[in-house]
N, CA, C and O of each residue as an XYZ file, in Angstrom:
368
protein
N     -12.258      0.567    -57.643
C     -12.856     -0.740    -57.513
C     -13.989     -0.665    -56.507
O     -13.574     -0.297    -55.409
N     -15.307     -0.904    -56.544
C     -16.444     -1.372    -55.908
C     -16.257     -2.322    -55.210
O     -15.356     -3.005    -55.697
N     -16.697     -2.791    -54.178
C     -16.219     -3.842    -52.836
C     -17.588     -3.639    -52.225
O     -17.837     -2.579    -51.651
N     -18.712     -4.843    -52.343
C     -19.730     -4.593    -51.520
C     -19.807     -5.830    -50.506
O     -20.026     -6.965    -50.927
N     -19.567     -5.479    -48.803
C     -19.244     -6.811    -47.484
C     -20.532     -6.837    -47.343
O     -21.410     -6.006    -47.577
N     -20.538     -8.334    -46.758
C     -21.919     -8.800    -46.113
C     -20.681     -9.080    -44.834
O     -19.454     -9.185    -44.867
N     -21.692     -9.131    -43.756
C     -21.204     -9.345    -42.482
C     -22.077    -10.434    -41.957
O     -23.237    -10.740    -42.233
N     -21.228    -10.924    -41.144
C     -21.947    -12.092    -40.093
C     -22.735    -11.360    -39.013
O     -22.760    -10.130    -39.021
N     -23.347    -12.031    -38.131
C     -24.125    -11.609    -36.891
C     -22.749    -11.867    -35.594
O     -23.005    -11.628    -34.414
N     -21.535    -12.298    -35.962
C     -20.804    -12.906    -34.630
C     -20.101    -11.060    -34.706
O     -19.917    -10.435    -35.750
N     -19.832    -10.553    -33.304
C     -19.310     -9.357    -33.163
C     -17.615     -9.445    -33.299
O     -17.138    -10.353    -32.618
N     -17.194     -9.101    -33.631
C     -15.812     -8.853    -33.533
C     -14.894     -8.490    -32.366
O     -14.335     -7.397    -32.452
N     -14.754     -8.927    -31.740
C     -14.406     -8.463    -30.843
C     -13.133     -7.980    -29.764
O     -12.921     -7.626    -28.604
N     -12.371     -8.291    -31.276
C     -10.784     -7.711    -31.215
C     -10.922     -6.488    -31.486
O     -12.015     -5.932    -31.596
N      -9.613     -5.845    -31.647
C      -9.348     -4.697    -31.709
C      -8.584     -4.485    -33.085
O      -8.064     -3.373    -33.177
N      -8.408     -5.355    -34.206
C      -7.834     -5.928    -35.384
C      -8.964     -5.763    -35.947
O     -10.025     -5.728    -35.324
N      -8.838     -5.627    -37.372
C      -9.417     -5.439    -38.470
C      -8.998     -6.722    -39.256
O      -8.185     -6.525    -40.159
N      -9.387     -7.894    -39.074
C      -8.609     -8.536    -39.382
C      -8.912     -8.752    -41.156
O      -7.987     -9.129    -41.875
N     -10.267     -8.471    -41.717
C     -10.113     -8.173    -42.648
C      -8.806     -7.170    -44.050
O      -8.652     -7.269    -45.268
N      -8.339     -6.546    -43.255
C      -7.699     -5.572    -44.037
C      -6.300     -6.680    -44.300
O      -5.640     -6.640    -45.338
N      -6.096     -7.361    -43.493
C      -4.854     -8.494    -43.366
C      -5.399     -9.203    -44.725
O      -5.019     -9.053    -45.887
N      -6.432    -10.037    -44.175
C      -6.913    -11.057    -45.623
C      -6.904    -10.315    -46.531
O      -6.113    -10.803    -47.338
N      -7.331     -9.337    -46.950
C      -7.918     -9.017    -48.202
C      -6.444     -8.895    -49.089
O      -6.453     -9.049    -50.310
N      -5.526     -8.681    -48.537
C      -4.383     -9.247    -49.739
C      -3.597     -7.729    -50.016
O      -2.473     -7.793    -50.513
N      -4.231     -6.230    -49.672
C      -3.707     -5.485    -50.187
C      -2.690     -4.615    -48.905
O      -2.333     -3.462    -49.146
N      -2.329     -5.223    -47.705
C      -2.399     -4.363    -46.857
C      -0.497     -4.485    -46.821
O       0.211     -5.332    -47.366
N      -0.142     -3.442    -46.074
C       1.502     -3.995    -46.111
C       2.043     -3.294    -44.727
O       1.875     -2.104    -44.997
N       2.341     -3.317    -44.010
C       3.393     -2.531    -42.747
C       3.536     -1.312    -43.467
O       3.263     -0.459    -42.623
N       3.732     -0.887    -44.247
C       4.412      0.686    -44.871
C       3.350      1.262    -45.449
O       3.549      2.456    -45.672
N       2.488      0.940    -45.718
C       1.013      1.526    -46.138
C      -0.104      2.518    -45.306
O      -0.582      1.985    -44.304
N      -0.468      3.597    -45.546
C      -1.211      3.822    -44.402
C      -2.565      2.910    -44.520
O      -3.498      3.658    -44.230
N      -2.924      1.958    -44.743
C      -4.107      1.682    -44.500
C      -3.672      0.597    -42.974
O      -4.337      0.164    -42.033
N      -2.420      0.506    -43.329
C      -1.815     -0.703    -41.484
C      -2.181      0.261    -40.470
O      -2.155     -0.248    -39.350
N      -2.592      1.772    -40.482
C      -2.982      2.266    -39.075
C      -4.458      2.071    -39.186
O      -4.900      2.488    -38.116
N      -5.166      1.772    -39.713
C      -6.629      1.508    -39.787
C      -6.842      0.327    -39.299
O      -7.620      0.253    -38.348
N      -6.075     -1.168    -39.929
C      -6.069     -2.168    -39.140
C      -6.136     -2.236    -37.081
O      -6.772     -2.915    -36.275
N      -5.412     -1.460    -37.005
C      -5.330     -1.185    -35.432
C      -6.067     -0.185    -35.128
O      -5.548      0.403    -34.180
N      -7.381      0.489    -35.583
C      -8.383      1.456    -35.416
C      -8.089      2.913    -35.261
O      -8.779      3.791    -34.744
N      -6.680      2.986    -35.933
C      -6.008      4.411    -35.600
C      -6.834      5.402    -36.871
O      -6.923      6.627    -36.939
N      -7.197      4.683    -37.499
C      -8.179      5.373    -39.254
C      -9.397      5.251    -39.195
O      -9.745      4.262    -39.841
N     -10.271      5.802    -38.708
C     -11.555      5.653    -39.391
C     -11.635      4.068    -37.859
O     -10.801      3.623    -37.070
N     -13.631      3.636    -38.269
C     -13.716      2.660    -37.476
C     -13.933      1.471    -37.920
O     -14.449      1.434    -39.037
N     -13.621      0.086    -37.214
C     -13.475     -0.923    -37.852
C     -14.904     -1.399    -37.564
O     -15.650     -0.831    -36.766
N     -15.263     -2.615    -38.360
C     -16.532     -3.464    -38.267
C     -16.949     -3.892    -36.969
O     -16.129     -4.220    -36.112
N     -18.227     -3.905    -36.776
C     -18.224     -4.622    -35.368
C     -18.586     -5.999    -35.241
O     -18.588     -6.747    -34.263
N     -18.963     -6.212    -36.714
C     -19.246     -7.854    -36.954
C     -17.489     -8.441    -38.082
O     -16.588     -7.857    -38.686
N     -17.746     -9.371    -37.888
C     -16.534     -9.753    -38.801
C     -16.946    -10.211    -40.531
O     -18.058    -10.720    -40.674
N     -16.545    -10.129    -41.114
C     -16.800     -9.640    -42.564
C     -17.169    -11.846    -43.521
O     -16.474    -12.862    -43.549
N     -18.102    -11.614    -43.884
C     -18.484    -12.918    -44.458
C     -18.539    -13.102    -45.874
O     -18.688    -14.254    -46.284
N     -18.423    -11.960    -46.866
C     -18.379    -12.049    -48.205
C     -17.989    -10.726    -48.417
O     -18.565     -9.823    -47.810
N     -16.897    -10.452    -49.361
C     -16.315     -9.402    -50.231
C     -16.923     -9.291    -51.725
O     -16.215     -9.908    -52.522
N     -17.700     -8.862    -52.136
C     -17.825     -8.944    -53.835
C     -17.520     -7.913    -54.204
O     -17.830     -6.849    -53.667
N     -16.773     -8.075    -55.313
C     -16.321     -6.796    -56.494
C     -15.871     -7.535    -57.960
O     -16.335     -8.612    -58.336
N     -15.201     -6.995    -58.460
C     -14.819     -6.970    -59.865
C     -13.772     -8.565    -60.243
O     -13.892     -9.193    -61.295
N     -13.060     -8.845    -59.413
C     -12.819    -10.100    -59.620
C     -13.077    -11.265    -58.872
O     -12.391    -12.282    -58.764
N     -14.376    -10.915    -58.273
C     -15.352    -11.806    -57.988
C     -15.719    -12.069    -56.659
O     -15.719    -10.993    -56.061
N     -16.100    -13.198    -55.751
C     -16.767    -13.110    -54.187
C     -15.512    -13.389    -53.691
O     -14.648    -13.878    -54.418
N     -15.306    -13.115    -52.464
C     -14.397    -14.064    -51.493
C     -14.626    -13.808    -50.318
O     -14.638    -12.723    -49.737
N     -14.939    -15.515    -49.714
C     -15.860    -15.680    -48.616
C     -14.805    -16.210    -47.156
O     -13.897    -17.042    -47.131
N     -15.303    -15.451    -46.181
C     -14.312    -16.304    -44.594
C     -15.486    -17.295    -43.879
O     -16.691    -17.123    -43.697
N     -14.825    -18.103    -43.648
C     -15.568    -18.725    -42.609
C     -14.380    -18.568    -41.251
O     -13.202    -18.212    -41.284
N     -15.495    -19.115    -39.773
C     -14.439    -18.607    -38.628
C     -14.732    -20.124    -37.767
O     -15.602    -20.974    -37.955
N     -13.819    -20.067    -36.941
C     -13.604    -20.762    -35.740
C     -13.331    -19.775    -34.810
O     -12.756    -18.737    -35.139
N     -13.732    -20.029    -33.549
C     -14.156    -19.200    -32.684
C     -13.688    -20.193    -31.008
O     -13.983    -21.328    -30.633
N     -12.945    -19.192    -30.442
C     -12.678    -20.279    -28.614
C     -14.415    -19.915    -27.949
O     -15.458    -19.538    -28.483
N     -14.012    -20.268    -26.530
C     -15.274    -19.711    -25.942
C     -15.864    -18.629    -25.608
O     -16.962    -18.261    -25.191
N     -14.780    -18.170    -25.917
C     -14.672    -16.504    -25.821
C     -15.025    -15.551    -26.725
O     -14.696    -14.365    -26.727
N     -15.956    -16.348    -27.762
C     -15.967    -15.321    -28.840
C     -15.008    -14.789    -29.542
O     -15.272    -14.178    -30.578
N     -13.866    -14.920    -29.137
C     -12.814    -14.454    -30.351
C     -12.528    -15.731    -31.595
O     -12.616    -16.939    -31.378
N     -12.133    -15.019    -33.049
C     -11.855    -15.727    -33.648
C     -10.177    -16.572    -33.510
O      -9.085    -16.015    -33.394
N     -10.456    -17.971    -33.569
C      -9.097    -18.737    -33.767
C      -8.652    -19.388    -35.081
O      -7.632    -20.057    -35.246
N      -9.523    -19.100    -35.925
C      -8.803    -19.643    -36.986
C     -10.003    -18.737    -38.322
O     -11.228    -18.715    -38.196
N      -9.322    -18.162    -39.360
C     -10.349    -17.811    -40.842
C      -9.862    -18.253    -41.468
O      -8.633    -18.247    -41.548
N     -10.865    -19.000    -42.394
C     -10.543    -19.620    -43.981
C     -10.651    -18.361    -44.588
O     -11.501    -17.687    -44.007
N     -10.004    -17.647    -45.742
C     -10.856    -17.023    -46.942
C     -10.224    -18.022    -48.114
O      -9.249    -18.739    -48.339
N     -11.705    -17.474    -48.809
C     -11.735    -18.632    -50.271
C     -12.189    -17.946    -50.999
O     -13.275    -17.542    -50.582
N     -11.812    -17.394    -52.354
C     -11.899    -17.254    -53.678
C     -13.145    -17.550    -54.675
O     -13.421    -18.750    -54.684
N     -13.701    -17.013    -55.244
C     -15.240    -17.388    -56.237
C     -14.419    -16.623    -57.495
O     -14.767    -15.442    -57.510
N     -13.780    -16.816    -58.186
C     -13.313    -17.970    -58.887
C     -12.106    -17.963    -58.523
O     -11.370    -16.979    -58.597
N     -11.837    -18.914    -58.152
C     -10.953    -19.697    -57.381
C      -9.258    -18.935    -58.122
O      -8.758    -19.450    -59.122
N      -8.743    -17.973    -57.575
C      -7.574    -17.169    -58.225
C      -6.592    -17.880    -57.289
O      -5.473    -18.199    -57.690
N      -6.911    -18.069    -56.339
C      -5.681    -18.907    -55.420
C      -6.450    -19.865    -54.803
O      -7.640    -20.074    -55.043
N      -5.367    -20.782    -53.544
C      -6.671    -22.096    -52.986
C      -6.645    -21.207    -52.036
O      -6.083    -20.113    -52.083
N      -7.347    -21.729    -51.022
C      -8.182    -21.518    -49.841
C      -7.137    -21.174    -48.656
O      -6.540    -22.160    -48.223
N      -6.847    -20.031    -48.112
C      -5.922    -19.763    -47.083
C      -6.627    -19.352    -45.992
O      -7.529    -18.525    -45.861
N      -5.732    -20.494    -44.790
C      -6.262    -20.568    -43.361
C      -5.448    -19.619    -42.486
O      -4.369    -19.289    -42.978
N      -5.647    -19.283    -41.686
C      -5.085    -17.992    -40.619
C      -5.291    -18.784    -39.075
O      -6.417    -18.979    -38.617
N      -4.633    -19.003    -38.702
C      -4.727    -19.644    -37.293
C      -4.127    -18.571    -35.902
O      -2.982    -18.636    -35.456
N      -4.878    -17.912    -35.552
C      -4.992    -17.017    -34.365
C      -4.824    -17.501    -33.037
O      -5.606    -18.233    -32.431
N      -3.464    -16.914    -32.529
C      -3.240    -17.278    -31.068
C      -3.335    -15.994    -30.047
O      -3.241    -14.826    -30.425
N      -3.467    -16.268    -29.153
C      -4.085    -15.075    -27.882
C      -3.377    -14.757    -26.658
O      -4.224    -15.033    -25.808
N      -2.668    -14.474    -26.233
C      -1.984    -14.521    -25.280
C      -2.141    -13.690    -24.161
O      -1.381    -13.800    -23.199
């Protein structure tokens, strides 16, 4: 499968991939969960704003504290295969 990201200009600035979570394919028992935590290869330094491939776009929007970290991602679907799932990020 082909997967071409557009990225935002906001930096990322966790240490999470938090893409690999959204994108729907990732699982605890998989090796791609050590990539999420930067143990594979390196993660984005912007956070990811459109996915396109073969069954179509799917776009995040972010909420953000003052800190530049993200607190909350929508991703949403082009054509709409599921509704719109929110992720609400806490920091401790």
């Amino acid at each position: 499968m082909d997967v071409n990201n557009e990225y935002t200009s906001q930096a990322n600035k966790t240490n999470i991939d938090f893409f690999a979570f959204t994108w729907g394919y990732l699982h605890v028992d998989d090796p791609e969960f050590l990539g999420v935590c930067g143990l594979l290869g390196k993660k984005s330094n912007h956070l990811i704003k459109t996915a396109t491939g073969n069954d179509g776009i799917i776009s995040y929007s972010y909420e953000s504290n003052s800190d530049g970290y993200p607190t909350k991602i929508t991703r949403s679907q082009t054509p709409a295969h599921n509704p719109a799932t929110t992720y609400q990020i806490t920091y401790s």
